[in-house]
MMTF fields as JSON, N, C-alpha, C and O atoms, coordinates in Angstrom:
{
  "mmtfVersion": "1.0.0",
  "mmtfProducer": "UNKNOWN",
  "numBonds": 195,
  "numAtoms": 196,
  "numGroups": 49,
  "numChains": 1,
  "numModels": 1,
  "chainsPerModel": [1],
  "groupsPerChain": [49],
  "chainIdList": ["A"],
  "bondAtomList": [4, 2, 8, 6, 12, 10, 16, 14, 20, 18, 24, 22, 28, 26, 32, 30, 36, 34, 40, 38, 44, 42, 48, 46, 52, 50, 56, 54, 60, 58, 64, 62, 68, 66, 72, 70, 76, 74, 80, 78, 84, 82, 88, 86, 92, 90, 96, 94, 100, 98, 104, 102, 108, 106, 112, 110, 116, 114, 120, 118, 124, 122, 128, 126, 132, 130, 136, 134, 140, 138, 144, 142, 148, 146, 152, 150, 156, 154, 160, 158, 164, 162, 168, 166, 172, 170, 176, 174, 180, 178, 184, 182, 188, 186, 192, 190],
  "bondOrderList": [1, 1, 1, 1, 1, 1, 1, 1, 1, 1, 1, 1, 1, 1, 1, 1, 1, 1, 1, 1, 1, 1, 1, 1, 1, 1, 1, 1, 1, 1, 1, 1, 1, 1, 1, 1, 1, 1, 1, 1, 1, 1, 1, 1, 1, 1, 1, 1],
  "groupList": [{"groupName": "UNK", "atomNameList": ["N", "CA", "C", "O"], "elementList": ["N", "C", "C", "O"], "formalChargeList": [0, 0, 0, 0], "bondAtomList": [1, 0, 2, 1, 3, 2], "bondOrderList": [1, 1, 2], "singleLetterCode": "X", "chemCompType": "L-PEPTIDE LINKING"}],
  "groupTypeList": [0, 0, 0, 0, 0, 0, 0, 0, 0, 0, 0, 0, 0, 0, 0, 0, 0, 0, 0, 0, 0, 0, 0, 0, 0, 0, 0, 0, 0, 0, 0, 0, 0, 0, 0, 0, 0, 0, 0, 0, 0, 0, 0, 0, 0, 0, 0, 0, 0],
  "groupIdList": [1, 2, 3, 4, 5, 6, 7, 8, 9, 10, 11, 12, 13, 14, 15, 16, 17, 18, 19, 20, 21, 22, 23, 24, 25, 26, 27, 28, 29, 30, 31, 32, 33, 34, 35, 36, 37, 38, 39, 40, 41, 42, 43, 44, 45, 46, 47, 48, 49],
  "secStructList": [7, 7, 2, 2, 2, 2, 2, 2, 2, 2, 2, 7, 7, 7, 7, 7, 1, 1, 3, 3, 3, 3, 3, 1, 1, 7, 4, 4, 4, 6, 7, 7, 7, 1, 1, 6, 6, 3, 3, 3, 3, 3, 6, 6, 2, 2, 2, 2, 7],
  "xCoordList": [110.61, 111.371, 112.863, 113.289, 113.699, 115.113, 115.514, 114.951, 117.141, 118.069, 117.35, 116.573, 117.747, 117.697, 115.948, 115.824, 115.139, 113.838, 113.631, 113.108, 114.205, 114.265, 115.052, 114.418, 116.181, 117.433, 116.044, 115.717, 115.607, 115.246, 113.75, 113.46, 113.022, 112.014, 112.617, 111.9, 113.544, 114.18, 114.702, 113.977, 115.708, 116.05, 115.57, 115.938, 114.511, 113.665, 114.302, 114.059, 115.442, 116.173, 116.155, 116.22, 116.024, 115.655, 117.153, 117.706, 117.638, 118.555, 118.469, 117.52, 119.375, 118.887, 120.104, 120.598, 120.615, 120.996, 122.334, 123.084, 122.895, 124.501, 124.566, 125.76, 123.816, 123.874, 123.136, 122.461, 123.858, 123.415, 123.264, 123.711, 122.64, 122.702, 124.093, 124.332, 124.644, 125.81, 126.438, 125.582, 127.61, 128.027, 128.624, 129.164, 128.999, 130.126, 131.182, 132.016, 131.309, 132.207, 131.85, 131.605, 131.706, 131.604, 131.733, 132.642, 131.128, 131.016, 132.351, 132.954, 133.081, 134.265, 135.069, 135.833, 135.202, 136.322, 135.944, 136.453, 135.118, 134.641, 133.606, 133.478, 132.583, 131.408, 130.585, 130.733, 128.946, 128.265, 127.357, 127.409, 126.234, 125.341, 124.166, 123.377, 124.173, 122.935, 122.734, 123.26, 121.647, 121.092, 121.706, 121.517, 122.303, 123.339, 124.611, 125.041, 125.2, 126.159, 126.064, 127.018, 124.65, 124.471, 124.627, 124.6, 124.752, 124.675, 124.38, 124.172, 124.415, 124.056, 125.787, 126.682, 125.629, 127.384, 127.007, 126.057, 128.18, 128.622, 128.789, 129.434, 127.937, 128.272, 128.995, 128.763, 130.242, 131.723, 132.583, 133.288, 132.293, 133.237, 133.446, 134.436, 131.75, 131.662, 132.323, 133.464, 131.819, 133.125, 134.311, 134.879, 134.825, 136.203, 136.897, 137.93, 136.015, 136.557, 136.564, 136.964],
  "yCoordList": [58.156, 58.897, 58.771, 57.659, 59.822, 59.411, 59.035, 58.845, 59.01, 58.369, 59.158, 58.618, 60.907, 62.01, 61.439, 61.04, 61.572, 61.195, 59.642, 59.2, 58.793, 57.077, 57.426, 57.445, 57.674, 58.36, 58.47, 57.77, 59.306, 60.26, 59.194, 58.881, 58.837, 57.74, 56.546, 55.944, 56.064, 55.073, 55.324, 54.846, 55.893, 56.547, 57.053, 56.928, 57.848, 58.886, 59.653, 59.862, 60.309, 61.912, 62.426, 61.891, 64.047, 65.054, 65.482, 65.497, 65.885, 67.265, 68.406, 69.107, 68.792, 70.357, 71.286, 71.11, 72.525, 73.555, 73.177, 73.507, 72.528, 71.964, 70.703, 70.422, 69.505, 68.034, 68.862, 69.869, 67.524, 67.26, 65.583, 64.706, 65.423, 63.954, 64.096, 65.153, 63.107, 63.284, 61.731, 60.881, 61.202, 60.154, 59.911, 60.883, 58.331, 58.373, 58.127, 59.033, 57.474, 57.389, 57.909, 57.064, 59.307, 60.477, 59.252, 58.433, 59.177, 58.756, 58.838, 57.872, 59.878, 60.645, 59.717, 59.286, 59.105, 58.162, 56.771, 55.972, 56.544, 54.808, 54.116, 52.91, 55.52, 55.299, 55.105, 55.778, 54.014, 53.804, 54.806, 55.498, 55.236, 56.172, 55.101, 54.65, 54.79, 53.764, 54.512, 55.458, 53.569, 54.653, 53.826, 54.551, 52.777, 52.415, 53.395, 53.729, 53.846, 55.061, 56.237, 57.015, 56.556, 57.876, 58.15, 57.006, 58.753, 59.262, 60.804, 61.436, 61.256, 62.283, 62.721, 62.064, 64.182, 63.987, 66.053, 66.738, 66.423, 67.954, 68.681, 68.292, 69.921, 70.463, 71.139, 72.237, 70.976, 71.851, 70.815, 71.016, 69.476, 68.494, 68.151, 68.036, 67.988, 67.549, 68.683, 68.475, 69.931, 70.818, 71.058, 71.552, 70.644, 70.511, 69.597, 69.719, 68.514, 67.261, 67.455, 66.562],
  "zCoordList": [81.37, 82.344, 82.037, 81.725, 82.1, 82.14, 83.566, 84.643, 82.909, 84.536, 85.631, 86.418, 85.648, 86.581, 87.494, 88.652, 86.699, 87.68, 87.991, 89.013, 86.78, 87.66, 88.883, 89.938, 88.912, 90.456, 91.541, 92.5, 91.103, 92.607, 93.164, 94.319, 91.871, 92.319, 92.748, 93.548, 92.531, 93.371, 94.45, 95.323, 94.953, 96.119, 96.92, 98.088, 96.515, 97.28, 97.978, 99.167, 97.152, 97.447, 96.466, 95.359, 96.824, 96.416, 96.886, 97.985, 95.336, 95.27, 95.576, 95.224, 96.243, 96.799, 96.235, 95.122, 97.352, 96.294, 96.502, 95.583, 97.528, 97.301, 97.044, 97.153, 96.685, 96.282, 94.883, 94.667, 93.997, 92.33, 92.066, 92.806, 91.025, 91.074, 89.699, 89.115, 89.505, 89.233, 88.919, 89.164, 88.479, 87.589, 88.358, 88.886, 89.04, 89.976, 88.741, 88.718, 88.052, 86.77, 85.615, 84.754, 85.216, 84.103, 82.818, 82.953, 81.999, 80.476, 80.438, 80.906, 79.936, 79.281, 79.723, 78.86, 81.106, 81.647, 81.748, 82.533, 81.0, 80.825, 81.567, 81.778, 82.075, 82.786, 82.129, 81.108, 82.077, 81.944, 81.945, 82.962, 80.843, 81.335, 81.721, 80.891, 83.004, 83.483, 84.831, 85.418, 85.053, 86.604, 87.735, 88.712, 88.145, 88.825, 88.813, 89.917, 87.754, 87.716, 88.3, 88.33, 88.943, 89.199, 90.483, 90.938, 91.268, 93.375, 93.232, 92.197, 94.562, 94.714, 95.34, 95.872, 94.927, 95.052, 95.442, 95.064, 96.274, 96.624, 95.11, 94.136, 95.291, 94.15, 94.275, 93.768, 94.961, 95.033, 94.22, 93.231, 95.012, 94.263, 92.844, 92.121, 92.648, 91.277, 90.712, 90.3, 90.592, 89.77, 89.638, 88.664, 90.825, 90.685, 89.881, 89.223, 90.089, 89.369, 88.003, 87.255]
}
C-alpha cells in the first residue's frame, strides 16, 4: 500500500471533493515523504500554497 491508502486506513477519513490528503511540509521545502507528513487539508488552500 502507499502513504495515500496507509492515510485513510489509519485515520479512517475519506477525502471528498473539497479535502485532499496532502503534505503538511511539501518534500520541495524539507518535508519528509512519510505518512506522519500527510493531513487532510482544503483544496483551495493547498493550491494556493
Amino acid at each position: 500500500m502507499g502513504h495515500y491508502q496507509d492515510w485513510i486506513h489509519q485515520s479512517q477519513i475519506e477525502p471528498d471533493y473539497e479535502f485532499i490528503i496532502g503534505y503538511q511540509v511539501p518534500p520541495y521545502l524539507g518535508g519528509k515523504d512519510e505518512l506522519h507528513n500527510l493531513e487532510k487539508i482544503d483544496m483551495e488552500v493547498y493550491w494556493e500554497l
